[in-house]
N, C-alpha and C positions, 0 to 999 in steps of 0.2 A: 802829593805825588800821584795817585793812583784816582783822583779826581782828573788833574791835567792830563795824564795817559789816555782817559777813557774819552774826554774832550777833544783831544789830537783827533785820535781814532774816530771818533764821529765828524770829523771836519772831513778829514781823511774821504770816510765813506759817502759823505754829501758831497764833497768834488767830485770824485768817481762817479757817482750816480749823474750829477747833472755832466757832466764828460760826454756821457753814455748817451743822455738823450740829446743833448746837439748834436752826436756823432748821426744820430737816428732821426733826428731832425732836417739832415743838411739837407742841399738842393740836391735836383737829379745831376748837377756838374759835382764833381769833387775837385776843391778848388785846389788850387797847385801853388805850393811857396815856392819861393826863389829857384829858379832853377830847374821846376821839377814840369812835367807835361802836364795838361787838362787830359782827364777822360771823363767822356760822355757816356752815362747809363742809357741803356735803350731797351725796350720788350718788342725783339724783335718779330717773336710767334704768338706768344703769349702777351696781351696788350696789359693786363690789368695785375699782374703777378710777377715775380722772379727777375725782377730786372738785371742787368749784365753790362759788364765794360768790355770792349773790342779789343782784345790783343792779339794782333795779328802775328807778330815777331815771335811771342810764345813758346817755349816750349808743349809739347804734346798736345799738340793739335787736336779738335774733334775729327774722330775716323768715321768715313763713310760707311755706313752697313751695320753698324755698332746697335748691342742690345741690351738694356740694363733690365734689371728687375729690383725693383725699391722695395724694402722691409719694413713696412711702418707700423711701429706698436705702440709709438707715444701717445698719447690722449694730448685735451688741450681744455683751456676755461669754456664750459659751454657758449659763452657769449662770444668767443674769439676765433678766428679763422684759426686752423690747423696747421702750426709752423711747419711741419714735416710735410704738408701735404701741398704746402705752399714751395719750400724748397725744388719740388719737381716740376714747378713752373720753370723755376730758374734752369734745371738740367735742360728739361727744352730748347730755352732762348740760347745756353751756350751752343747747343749744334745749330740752332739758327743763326746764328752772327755774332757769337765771340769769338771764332778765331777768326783766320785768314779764310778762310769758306764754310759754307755752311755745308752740313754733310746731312745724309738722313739718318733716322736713329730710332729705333722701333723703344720704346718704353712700356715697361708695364708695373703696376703697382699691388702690392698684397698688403692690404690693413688687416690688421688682429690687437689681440690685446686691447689695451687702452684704448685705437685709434677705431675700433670695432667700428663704431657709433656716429661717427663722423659723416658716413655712407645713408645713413637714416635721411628720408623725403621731409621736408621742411614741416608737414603736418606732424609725423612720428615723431622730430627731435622738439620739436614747441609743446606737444604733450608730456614727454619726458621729461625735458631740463627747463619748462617755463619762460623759452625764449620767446621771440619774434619769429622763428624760423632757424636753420642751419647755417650758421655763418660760414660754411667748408663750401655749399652748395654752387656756389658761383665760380670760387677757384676750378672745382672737379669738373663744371661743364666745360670751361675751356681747356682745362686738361685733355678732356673728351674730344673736343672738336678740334683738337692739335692731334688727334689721334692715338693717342696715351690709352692702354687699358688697366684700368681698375678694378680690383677683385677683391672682396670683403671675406673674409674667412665664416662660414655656414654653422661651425661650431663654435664663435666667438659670439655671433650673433646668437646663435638660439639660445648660449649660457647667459645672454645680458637678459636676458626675454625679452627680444627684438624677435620680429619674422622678417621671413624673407621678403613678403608683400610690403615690407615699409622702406625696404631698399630703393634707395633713388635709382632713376634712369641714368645716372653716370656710373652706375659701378653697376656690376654682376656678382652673382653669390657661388662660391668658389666651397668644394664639400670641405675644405678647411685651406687655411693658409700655407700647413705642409705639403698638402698636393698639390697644388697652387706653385708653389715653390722648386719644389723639387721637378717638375715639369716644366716649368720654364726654364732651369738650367738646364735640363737636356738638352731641350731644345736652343739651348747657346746665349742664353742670357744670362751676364754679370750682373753676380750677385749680390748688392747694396744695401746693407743694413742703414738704418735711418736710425742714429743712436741718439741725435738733437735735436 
C-alpha cells in the first residue's frame, strides 16, 4: 500500500513536471482548441524579454502618465538571468502593446537584498560567482534603453562587499533602497513589490 501510494505520487509529480515544461516549451503562438481564439506573443519595446499577448477588449487598460516603482529582493542562480528583473521587461511591453493603446509609463527599479548583486559589471560578478560574466546584464541594458531606471541599494552592496565602482552602467547606487523608495512614492510612483 504505502509502496503504490509513494509510486502514484511520483507519477503524479513526473507529469506535472513535464506539463510544466511543454507549457514553457510552447511556441510564441498559444495554440487555441475548439472554439477558442489564437493569440500572438509579441515584444513590442523590449525585443529580447517580457513577452506579451494584445488584449485590446480588456478590462483595465494601461493608463497614460502611469508610474511604477518595482521592489526587487529576490536573488537568482548565478548562472541565470534574474526572473524578477526579467519580469519588468514584461511591465514595459504591456504599455507598449497589450492593450488597446500603448500609453507611456515612467518605471523605475530598487534591487536590495538578495537581488543586490545582479547590478555587478560582468567583470565583478565572474570574479564572485565564477561565471562567464552576469547573465542579468543584457536584460537591464534594454531595460535602460527603454528607459526604466535602476537603482541598487548602497548599503546592500557595501554589506555584500561589492563597491560601488563594480556597479554596471545600467543601474545607479542609490544611499539605500529605503530612500530610493520612499522618494519615489512621493514623488507618485506605485509601489510594486516583486515577491516572485
Amino acid at each position: 500500500m504505502y509502496r503504490t501510494t509513494v509510486t502514484s505520487l511520483m507519477i503524479l509529480a513526473l507529469a506535472s513536471a513535464i506539463h510544466s515544461q511543454a507549457n514553457a516549451q510552447s511556441s510564441a503562438t498559444a495554440s487555441p482548441t475548439a472554439g477558442e481564439e489564437s493569440f500572438q506573443y509579441s515584444n513590442p519595446r523590449i525585443a529580447d524579454f517580457g513577452k506579451v499577448v494584445n488584449l485590446p477588449e480588456a478590462a483595465h487598460q494601461p493608463r497614460e502618465g502611469s508610474k511604477i516603482v518595482v521592489d526587487i529582493t529576490k536573488g537568482s542562480d548565478p548562472d541565470k538571468l534574474n526572473s524578477a528583473i526579467e519580469k519588468v521587461c514584461r511591465f514595459v511591453n504591456i504599455y507598449a502593446g497589450a492593450g488597446k493603446n500603448s500609453a507611456d509609463v515612467r518605471i523605475a527599479v530598487v534591487l536590495h537584498g538578495d537581488a543586490t548583486l545582479a547590478v555587478l559589471n560582468d567583470a565583478a560578478y565572474a570574479t564572485r560567482f565564477k561565471t562567464n560574466g552576469n547573465p542579468s546584464l543584457a536584460c537591464l541594458r534594454q531595460l535602460k534603453d527603454a528607459g526604466v531606471d535602476v537603482f541598487v541599494c548602497g548599503q546592500s552592496l557595501i554589506g555584500t562587499g561589492a563597491k560601488p565602482s563594480e556597479v554596471s552602467d545600467q543601474a545607479k547606487v542609490a544611499v539605500s533602497a529605503l530612500t530610493a523608495l520612499v522618494n519615489l512614492q512621493k514623488d507618485g510612483y506605485a509601489y510594486l513589490p516583486m515577491l516572485k
